[in-house]
N, C-alpha and C positions, 0 to 999 in steps of 0.2 A: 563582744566576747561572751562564750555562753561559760556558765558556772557550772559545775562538774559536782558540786555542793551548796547545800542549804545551811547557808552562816548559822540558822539558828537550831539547826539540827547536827549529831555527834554523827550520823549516819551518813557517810557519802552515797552521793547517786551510783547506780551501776557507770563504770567508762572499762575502756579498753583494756583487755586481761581479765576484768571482771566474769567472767565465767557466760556469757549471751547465750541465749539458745541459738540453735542454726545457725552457727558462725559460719556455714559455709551457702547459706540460700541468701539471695540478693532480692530483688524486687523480682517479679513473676516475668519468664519470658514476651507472658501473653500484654503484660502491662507496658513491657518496654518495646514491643514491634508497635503496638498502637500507639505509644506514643509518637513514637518516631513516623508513626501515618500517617497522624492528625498532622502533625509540621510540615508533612511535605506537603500536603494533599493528595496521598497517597490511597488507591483504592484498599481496601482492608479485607485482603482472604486469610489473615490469620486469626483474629481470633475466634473461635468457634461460636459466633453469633448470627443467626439469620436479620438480614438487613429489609425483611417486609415485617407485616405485623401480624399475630395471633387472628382467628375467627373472632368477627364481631358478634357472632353469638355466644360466643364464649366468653367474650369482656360485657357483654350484657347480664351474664348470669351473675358475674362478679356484681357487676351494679346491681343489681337485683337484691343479693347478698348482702349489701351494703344497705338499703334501703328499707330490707326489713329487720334492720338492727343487729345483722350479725358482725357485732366491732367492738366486742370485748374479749377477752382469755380464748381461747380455744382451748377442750381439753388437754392436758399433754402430751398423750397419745398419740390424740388428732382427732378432728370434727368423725363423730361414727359413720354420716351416711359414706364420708369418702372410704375410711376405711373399709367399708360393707362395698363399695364401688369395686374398691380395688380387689378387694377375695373375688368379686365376681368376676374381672376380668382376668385375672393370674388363673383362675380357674379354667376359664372358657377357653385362655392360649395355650397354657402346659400341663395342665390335669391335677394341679397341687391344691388342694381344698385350704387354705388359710382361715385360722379362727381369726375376726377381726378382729376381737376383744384382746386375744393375750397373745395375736403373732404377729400384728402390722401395726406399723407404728410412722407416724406422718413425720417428715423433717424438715429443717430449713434448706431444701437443695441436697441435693447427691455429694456433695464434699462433709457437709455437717454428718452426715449419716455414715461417708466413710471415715471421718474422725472419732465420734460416736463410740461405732464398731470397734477401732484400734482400741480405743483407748480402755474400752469395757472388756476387750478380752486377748488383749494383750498385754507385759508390762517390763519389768528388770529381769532380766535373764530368758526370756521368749526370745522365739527368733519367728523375722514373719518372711513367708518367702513371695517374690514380687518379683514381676515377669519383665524386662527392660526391651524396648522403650516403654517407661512409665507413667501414665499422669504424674503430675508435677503435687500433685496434692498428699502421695501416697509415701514418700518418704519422710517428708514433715512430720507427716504423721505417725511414725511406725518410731521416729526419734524421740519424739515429742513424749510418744509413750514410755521410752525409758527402754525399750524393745531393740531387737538390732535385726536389718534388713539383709537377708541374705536373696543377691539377684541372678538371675538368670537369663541370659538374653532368648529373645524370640528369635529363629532363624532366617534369617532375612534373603538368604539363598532359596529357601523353602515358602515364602510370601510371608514370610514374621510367622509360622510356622510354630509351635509348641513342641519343645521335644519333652517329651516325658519320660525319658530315661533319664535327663540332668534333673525334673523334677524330680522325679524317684529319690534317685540318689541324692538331695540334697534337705531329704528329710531326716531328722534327726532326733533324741530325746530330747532336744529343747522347743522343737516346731509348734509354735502355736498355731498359728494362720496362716494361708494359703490365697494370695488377693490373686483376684482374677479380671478384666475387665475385655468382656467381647461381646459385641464388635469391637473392635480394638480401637483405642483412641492413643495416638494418631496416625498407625498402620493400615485400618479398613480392614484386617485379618479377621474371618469370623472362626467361632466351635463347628465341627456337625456332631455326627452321632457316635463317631468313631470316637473322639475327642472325648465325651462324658464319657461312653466304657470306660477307655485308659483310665478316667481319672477315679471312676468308682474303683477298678481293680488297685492303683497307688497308692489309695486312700483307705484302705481296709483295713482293721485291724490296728488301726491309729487314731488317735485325736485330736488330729487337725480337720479345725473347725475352716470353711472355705468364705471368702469374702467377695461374693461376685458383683464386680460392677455391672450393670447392662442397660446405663442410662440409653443406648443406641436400639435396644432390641425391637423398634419399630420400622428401623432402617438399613435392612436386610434385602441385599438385591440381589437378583437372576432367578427366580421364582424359589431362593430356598426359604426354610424356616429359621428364625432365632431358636440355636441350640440352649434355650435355657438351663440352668443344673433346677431349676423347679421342676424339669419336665424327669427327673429322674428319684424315685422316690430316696435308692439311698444317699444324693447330695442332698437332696433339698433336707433330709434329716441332720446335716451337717452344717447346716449354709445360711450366710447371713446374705440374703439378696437385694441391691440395691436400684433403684430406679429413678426419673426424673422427668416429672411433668414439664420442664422448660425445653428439653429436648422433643418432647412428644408435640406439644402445642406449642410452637415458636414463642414460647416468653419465657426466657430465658431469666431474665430480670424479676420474676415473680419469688426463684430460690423455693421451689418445691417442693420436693423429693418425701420417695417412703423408702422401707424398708422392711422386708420378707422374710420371716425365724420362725425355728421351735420356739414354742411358750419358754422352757429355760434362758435361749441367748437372747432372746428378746429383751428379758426381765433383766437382765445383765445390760445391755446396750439401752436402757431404760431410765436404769441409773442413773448412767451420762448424760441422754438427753435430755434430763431436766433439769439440768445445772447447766446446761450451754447455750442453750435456747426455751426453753423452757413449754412455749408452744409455738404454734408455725400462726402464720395468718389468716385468721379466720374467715375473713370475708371468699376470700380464695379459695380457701377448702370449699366452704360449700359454694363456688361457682362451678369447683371443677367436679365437683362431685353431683352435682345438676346434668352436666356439661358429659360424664360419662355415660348419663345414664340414658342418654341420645344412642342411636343406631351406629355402636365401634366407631366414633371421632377419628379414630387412627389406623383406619384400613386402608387409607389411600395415597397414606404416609409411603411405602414401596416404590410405587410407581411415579409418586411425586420425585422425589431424590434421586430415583435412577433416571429421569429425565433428564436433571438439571448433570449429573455425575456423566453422564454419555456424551452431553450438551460443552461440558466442560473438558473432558477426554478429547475428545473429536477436536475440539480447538488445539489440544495443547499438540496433536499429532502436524500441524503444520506450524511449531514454535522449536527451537532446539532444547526444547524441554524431553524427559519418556517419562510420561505417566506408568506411575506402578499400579500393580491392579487393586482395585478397592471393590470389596465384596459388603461392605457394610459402613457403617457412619454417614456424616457433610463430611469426610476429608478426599484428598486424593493428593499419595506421595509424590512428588516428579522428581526425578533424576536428573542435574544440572552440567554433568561433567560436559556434558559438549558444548556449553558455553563458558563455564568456567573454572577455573581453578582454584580459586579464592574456597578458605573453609566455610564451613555452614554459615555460623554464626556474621562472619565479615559478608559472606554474600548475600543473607537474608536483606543485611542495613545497604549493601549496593542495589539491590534491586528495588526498594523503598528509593532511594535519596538517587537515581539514575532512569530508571523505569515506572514510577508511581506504584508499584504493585506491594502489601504487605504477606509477607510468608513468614511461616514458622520454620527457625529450622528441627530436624529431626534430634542433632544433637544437645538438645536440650532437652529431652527426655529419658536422657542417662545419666548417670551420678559421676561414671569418670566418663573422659573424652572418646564418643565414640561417633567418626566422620568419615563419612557415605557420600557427601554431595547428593546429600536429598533433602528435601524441604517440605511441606506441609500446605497444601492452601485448602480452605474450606470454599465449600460450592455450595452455601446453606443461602444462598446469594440472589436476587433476583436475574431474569434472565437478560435483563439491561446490564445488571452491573457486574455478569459475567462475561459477556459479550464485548464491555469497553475496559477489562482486564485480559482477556485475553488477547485483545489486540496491540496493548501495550506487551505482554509478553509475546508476540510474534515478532515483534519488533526487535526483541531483546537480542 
C-alpha cells in the first residue's frame, strides 16, 4: 500500500482533489502508440522519428568537439560560433539579419524553446491563440502559464487551410500571442506569400507578439519555398521564431533547437531559459556549428523527403487508405473511412495489435473530440521499412 503521508511530517502529499496541474493530459499520445509497437512488434510510423542515422560527418564533428575538451557549461545563450551559424543561415534563407549576441539564443529542443516563450511572455489573464490540430506540447504550455488558450481550427475542407477572418476576429484586448507552427505538424499544410500578407494586415496596430514554430522549414516540397514570418520584416519585428537541429539532421535525440527575436523578447524569453535548462550541450553545439559551416548540410533535405513522401503516397494508393496531400513535414494524413468505422483513437490500437503498423491518430491533436477517421503516419522512415509497412497496410 503506498502512503499518501509522511508520519513524520504535518504536511500531507498532494492526492486526489488536491489541485494537479493538467488534470486533464495523460501520458503523451506519442508515448502510448509506441508503446503499444514495441509489444506487438509493430512497424512504428508514428512517432515522428527517422529510423536511419544522422551524417557520420556530423557525429565526427561532435567527437571532435568532445576531444578537444569542449564538456563543460555552454554559455547560456549558446556556444557563439553556432549562434553566428545560425544569423548566417536565417540570413541567406529569408533575408532577416539576426544580432547573434542579443537575438538567438540556443535551447534544449524546439519544445523547451516553445515552453520558454509561453512562459516569458505570456501569463494570468493573457490569452494565447492556437491553431487546432495542435502539437500536443502547446497547450500544456499556454496552462502551465496561468494563460488561457483560445483555439481555432484549421480548415480541413481547405487542406487545414488558415482562415484569418476567425483569426482576426478572435483577437482581443487580452491576446498576447499568437502560435503558429508551419509546415504543419501533423497536417503537412504549409504558409505562402499570400498567408504572411494577411497576417501582417490582422496584426497591425496590435500587440500580439507571434510564436512561430518551423522545426519543419527544410521540408517543403513541390519546388516551393518555406513561407518564413523572418522573411517579412514587420513579423519578424513581432516574432519569436522557433527551429530544431534534430528535425534538420536526423538526431532527433540530440534536443537541439534555437530561437529567433528582437533583442527586447529575447531578453524576456532569456529569463526563462536559464532557470529551465540553463545551457544546451556543449559538445553538440560546436559539432553542429562546425557541421553548418559546410556547403548548406540541408539543401537536399527537399528532394530527400519528397522522395520517400511520393514513395509512401503511391503505395498507400493501392491500400484502402486516401492519402491527404502533404505539402510539408515526414507526415502524411490518410483517410480510413473505407476500411473502417472504428473512431481514431480505437483504430490507431486496431491497426498496431491486427496489422503491425503504428499511426497517430489526428484526434489527439485537439483539446475537445474532434473525429475525421484520419490518422497520421510518418515516412521519416527508411525505404525498407516503408515498403514492409506498406505492405502490411495493403493488406489491411
Amino acid at each position: 500500500m503506498i502512503a499518501t503521508a509522511c508520519p513524520s511530517s504535518p504536511h500531507p502529499l498532494p492526492g486526489p482533489g488536491a489541485g494537479p496541474r493538467l488534470p486533464w493530459a495523460g501520458t503523451t499520445i506519442f508515448t502510448v502508440m509506441s508503446t503499444l509497437a514495441a509489444r506487438h512488434g509493430a512497424i512504428n510510423l508514428g512517432q515522428g522519428f527517422p529510423d536511419f542515422d544522422c551524417d557520420p560527418g556530423l557525429q565526427q564533428r561532435v567527437a571532435e568537439a568532445m576531444q578537444a575538451g569542449h564538456n563543460q557549461y555552454a554559455p547560456m545563450p549558446g556556444v557563439p560560433a553556432l549562434r553566428e551559424a545560425i544569423a548566417v543561415k536565417v540570413a541567406a534563407l529569408y533575408g532577416r539579419a539576426y544580432d547573434p549576441e542579443s537575438e538567438i539564443t540556443v535551447t534544449a529542443g524546439a519544445t523547451q524553446a516553445i515552453m520558454a516563450a509561453v512562459f516569458a511572455l505570456a501569463g494570468p489573464g493573457d490569452e494565447v491563440i492556437v491553431l487546432e490540430p495542435a502539437y500536443d506540447c502547446y497547450l500544456p504550455a499556454i496552462e502551465l502559464a496561468g494563460a488561457t488558450a483560445v483555439r481555432i481550427p484549421l480548415d480541413a475542407a481547405r487542406g487545414y487551410a488558415v482562415d484569418w477572418d476567425r483569426v482576426r476576429a478572435a483577437i482581443g484586448p487580452r491576446t498576447r500571442l499568437l502560435m503558429l507552427n508551419f509546415p504543419h505538424n501533423p497536417t503537412g499544410a504549409v504558409l505562402d506569400a499570400a498567408d504572411l500578407q494577411a497576417l501582417e494586415a490582422l496584426l497591425e496596430g496590435t500587440g500580439v507578439v507571434v510564436l512561430s514554430d518551423e522545426v519543419y522549414e527544410h521540408i517543403v516540397f513541390d519546388g516551393a519555398a518555406h513561407a518564413s514570418v523572418s522573411r517579412s520584416p514587420a513579423l519578424s519585428a513581432r516574432s519569436v521564431v522557433v527551429s530544431s537541429f534534430g528535425k534538420t539532421f536526423h538526431a532527433t535525440g540530440w534536443k537541439v533547437g534555437w530561437c529567433c527575436a528582437p533583442a527586447p523578447l529575447t531578453a524576456q524569453l532569456r529569463r526563462v531559459h536559464q532557470f529551465m535548462v540553463f545551457a544546451v550541450s556543449t559538445p553538440v553545439q560546436h559539432g553542429l556549428a562546425a557541421w553548418l559551416g559546410d556547403p548548406t548540410p540541408y539543401r537536399f533535405l527537399p528532394a530527400f523527403y519528397q522522395a520517400k513522401r511520393d514513395r509512401f503516397v503511391d503505395g498507400l494508393s493501392a491500400s484502402r487508405f486516401r492519402a491527404l496531400p502533404a505539402r510539408g513535414t515526414y507526415f502524411v494524413l490518410a483517410d480510413y473511412s473505407a476500411l473502417s468505422d472504428l473512431p481514431e483513437q480505437a483504430f490507431a490500437r486496431w491497426l498496431i495489435e491486427h496489422h503491425g503498423v503504428a499511426a497517430i491518430p489526428v484526434s489527439a491533436f485537439y483539446r475537445e473530440p474532434v473525429d475525421r477517421r484520419v490518422v497520421r503516419f510518418c515516412f521519416a522512415k527508411q525505404d525498407s521499412t516503408l515498403d514492409a509497412a506498406l505492405a502490411r497496410l495493403q493488406a489491411a
